[in-house]
N, C-alpha and C positions, 0 to 999 in steps of 0.2 A: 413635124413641127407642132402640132394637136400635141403629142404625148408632152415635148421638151414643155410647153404654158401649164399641162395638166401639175408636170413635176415642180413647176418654179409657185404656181398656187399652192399644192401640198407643203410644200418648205415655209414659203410665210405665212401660212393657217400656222403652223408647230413652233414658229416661232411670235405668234401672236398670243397662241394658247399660253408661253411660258412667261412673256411676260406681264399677260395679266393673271397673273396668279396670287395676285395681291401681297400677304402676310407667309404665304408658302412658299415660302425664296428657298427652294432646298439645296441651291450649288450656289446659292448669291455669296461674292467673295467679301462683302461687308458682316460682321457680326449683327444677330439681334441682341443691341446692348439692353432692351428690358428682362429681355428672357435672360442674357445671363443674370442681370440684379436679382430675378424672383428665383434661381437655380441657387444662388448666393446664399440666397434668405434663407430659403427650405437646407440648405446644406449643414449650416450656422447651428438652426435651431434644432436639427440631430443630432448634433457632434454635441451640442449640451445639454440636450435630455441623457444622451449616452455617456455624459460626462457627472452626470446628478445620481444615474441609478449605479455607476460605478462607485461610484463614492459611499453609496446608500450601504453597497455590502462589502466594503472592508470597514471595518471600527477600531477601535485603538485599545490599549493596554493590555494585559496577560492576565489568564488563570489559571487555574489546575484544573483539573477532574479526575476522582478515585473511585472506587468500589472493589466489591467482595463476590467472585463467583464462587457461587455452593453448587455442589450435583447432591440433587433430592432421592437419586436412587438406591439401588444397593449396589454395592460395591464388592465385587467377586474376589478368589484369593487371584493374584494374576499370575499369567505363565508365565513355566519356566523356558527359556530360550534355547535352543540347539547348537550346542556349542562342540566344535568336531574337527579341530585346530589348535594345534599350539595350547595342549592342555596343561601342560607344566606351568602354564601365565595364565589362561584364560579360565582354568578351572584349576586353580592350585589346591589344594587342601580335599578336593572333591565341594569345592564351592560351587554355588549356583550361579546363574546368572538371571535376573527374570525381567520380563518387558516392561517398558517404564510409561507406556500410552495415556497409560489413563489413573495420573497419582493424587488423593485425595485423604488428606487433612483427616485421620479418625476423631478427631474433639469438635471440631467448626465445621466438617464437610466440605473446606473450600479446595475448590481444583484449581490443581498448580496448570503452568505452562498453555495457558491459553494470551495467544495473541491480541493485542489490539492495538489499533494505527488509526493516524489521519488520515484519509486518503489524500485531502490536496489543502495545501495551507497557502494564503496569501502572503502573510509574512513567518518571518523567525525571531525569535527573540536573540539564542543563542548561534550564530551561523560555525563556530570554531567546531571541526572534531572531536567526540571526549576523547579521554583517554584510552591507550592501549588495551584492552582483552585478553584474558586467558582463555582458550579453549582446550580442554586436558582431553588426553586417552588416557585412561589406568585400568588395571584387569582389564582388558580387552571391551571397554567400554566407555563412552563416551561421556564426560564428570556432568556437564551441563546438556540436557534430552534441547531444550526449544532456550536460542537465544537473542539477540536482537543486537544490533549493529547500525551505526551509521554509516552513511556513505563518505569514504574518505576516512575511518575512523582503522587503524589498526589492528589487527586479530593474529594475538599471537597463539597458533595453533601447535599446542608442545605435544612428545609421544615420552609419556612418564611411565613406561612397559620397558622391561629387558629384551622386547620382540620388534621389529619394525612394523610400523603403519602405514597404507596409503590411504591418506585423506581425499576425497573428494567431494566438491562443494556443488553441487547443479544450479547449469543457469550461469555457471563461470566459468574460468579455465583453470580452477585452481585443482588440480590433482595430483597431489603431490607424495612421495614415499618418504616417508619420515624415519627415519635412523632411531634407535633405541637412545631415550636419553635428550632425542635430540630436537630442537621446533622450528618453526620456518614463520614467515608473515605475510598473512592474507590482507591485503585492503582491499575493499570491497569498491568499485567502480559503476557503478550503478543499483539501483534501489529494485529491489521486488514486489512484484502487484500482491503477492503471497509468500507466506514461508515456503524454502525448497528444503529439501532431502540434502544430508552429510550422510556419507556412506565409507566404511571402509571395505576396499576392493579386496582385500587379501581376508579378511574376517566379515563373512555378510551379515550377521547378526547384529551389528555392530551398526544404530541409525541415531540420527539428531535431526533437530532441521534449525536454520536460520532464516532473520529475514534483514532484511537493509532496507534504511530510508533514507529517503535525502534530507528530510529537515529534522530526524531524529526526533517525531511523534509517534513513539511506540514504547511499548511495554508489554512483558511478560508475568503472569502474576506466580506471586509468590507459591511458595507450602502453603501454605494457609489460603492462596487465593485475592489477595490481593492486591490491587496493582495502582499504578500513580500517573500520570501524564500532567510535568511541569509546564508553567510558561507558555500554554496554549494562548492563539490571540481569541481577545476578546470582544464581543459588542459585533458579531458576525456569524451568521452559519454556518457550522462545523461536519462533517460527515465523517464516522469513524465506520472500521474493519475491523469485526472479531473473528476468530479462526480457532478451529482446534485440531490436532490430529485425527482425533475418533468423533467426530462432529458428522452427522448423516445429512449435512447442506452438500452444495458442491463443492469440489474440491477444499472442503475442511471449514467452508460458511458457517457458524454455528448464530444462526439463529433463533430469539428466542420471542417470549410474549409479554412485550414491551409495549401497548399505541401509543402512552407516551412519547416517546424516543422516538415514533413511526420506524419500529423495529422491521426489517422484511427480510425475507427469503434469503436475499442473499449475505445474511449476516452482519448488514450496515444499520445504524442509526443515527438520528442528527438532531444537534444540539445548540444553542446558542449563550454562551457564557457575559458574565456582567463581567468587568472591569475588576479586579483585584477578586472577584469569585473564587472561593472554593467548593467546589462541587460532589456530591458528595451522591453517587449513585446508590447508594446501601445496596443491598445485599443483592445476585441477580440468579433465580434459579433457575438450575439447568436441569432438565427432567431427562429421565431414564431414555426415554423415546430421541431426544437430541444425542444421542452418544450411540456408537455402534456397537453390537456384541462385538 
């Protein structure tokens, strides 16, 4: 009997303690409607701060940006290539063939086929695919070394040799054997963080690389070294990708010595353009030390 009052005391102690617990209602089936109001407020005035500083870094209209890369060093005769296949095509006449890695401008010094991209853009100017692509094989080599592609854009990959080809593209599934005479078409279905390796499986000497983007901010520069990025948005910061084949960054980062640009390591710089800007990076040298033997 003692125990049964001790038990019916502890039950209404526990339910005394709960309900005076004033403001700490933690199973009360009524809402605290001021706590939701001030959860309201605070919620409101994040969504519009986040709503102010989104705003703050997309800006509006289009411009360009050009320059000129030069390599300041000396430039070797380049090798010849090991050519040990199908020499009736690939080395007709007792022709040579020699490595294309590293091609540079004897008058201006600018070096050809180096990459550069946006990495990530807010908007597009142009969203349509360009046009179609030629990509050639002749003499057992590849017409275009380093090219660039949109995403969704067409690449018509021809074999202009009396010999067949198998093309392959890494990073896709395009591998394909190509007929003498004859060409096939690559569209390219996603973008590259990097240029990849074109290789032909039957002739190994035989390399290029591509690279795909999805909003089509990229460019290869010329013989001469120079190169152009249309239509870029403006009144926003930009972050661009340089790359080279024989680049001694990581996998092909060619970094240089820019603080302006807060050039770094990994071969990025960033930039913010005006509104109808043309920009005009002049000249960017590439020293002997950035380039691999």
């Amino acid at each position: 009997m003692l125990n049964c009052r001790f038990e019916m005391l502890f039950l209404l102690g526990s339910v005394t303690l709960c309900l005076g617990c004033g403001r700490e209602r933690v199973a009360g089936p009524e809402p605290d409607m001021a706590a939701v109001r001030e959860l309201r407020e605070a919620l409101g005035k994040e969504s519009s701060s986040s709503e102010k500083v989104e705003q703050k870094a997309v800006g509006t209209g289009w411009a360009s940006l050009k320059g000129q890369f030069v390599f300041t060093g000396a430039v070797g005769a380049p090798k010849a290539l090991v050519v040990d296949k199908d020499l009736a095509v690939c080395s007709k006449d007792g022709m040579k063939l020699f490595e294309r890695s590293l091609v540079v401008d004897e008058s201006s010094k600018g070096l050809a086929n180096v990459v550069i991209f946006l990495r990530k853009s807010s908007r597009v100017k142009n969203k349509k695919a360009a046009e179609k692509l030629v990509f050639d094989q002749k003499n057992c080599e590849f017409m275009t070394p380093v090219f660039a592609a949109r995403v969704g854009q067409d690449v018509d990959v021809k074999n202009s040799d009396p010999i067949g080809h198998n093309t392959n593209i890494s990073g896709s599934s395009f591998n394909q054997l190509i007929p003498s005479g004859d060409s096939t078409v690559f569209t390219p279905g996603r973008e590259t963080g990097l240029p990849v390796s074109v290789t032909c499986n039957i002739h190994p000497w035989m390399k290029a690389y591509a690279v795909f983007r999805e909003d089509g901010y990229v460019a290869v520069s010329s013989s001469t070294g120079t190169f152009e990025i249309p239509d870029l948005p403006a009144g926003e910061p930009l972050e661009f990708q340089v790359w080279h084949e024989r680049s001694t960054g990581r996998s092909g980062a060619l970094s240089l010595d820019q603080p302006k640009l807060q050039w770094n390591s990994k071969g990025r710089f960033k930039i913010t353009l005006k509104e109808n800007e043309d920009r005009d990076l002049g000249t960017l040298e590439i020293p002997a030390d950035s380039i691999s033997g």
